[in-house]
Structures are given as C-alpha cells and as structure tokens.
C-alpha positions in Angstrom: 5.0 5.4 11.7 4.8 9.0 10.7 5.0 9.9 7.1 6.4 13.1 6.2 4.6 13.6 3.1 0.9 12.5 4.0 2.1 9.0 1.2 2.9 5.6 1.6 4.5 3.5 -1.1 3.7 0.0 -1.6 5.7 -1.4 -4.8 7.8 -4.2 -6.1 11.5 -4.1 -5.2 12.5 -3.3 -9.4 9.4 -1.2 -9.7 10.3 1.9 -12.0 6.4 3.6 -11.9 6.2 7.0 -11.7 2.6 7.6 -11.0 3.3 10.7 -12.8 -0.8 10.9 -13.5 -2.1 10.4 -10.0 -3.7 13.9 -8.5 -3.8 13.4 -4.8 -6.5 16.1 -4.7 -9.1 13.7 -6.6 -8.1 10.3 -5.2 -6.6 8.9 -2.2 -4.9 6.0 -4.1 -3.6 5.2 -7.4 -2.5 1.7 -8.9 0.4 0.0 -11.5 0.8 -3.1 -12.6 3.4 -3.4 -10.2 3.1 -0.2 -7.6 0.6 1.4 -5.1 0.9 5.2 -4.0 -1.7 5.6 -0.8 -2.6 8.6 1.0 -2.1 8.3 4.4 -2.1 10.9 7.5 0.9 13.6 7.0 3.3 13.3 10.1 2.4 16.6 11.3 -1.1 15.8 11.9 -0.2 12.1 13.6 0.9 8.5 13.3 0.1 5.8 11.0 -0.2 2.0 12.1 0.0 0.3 8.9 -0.4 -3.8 9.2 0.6 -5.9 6.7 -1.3 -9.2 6.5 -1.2 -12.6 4.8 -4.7 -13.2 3.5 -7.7 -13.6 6.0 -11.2 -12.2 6.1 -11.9 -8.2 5.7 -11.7 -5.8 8.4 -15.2 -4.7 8.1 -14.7 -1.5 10.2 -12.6 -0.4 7.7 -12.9 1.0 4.1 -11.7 -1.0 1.1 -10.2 1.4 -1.1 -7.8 -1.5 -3.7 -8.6 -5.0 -3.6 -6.8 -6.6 -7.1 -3.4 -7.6 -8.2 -0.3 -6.7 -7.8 3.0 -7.4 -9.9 6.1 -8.4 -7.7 8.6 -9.9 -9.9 11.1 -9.8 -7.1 9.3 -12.0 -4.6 10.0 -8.4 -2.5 7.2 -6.0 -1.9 8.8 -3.1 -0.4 7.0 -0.3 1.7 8.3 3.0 2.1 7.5 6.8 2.5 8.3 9.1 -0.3 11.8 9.9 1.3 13.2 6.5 2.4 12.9 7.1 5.9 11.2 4.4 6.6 11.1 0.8 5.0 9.9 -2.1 5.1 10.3 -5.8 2.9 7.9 -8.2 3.3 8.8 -11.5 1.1 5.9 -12.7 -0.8 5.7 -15.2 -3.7 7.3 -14.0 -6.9 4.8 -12.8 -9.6 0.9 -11.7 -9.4 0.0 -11.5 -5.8 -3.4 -10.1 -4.7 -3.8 -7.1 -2.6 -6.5 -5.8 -0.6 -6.2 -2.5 0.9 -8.1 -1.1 3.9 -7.8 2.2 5.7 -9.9 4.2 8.3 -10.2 7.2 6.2 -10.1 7.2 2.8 -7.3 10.4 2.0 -5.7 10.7 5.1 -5.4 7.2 6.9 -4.2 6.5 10.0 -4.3 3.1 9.7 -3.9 0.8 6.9 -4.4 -3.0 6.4 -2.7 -4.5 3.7 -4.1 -8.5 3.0 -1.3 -9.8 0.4 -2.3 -13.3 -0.7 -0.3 -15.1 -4.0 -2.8 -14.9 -7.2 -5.6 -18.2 -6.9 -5.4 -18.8 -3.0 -8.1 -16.3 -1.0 
C-alpha cells in the first residue's frame, strides 16, 4: 500500500479524535482511547505492507512501538490513510480490544504488524 502522507490511521468506525496534539517530528505514533495515528513510509519513498493479525506471539525482528488498548465501540476497526484512499474494516469484538503494534522502523515503516486480541484473552 502506499500512503500519500507518510500516516496510517487505525481507529474505531465512530471515532471523532483529532489528535490535534500529536507532533510527527517528536514521535512516530500517538494514541486515544479509541484511535491510533502511525507514521509509516510516505508513498513517494515506497510501499507499505501492513498485516493485521488476530493475537499470536511477537514478531521479534520488529520494534514494538504500542502494545495497550484500544476502544472500538463499533465492533469495526477501520484502517485508512489520511485521504481515504485506501481502507480497510476488520470486524473485531465490540468494546476494549488490545492492540500491539510493530513496525520495521520506528517513523517511517514499511511494514507494520498489528496483533488485535479482545481485552483478557492474549
């Protein structure tokens, strides 16, 4: 997938954050209750294989840059660049599910493992 402005957006289908505080400069991620903004490799420079995973062990080659909850209400947990141009729904149990997040390169990932388990199972 190539993302035309370097982010990828993992939220909740109803999710109104803004992440109007997040400074991409300072961190490559930045978290709501119920939204995830990620850094990832800007389409110009390449593409970015993003997996998304239910539960399992750690990718150890990679770099854990989230690993905590995240609020989907919907039972939808949508994934998206900045523009809509591309999207993806993955159905997950409604509520708190737990997220761990794993890139390459922490700013400017190429790829990205997302391990999405419901809140109390591993």
């Amino acid at each position: 997938m190539s993302f035309s402005h370097g982010l990828l957006v993992i939220r909740d289908r109803d999710s109104t954050s803004t992440h109007d505080r997040w400074d991409p400069s300072t961190s490559g991620i930045d978290v709501e209750p119920d939204s995830i903004y990620l850094a990832v490799l800007n389409a110009i420079d390449g593409a970015v294989k993003v997996n998304f995973i239910e539960g399992g062990e750690p990718d150890l080659e990679l770099i854990c840059v989230y690993q905590g909850s995240l609020e989907v209400s919907s039972g939808q947990m949508i994934a998206h660049d900045p523009d809509g141009d591309i999207t993806a729904v993955f159905y997950v149990d409604p509520g708190v599910n737990q997220l761990r997040v794993e890139v390459d390169e922490d700013g400017e990932a190429s790829t990205v493992n997302v391990r999405c388990s419901p809140a109390g199972r591993p």
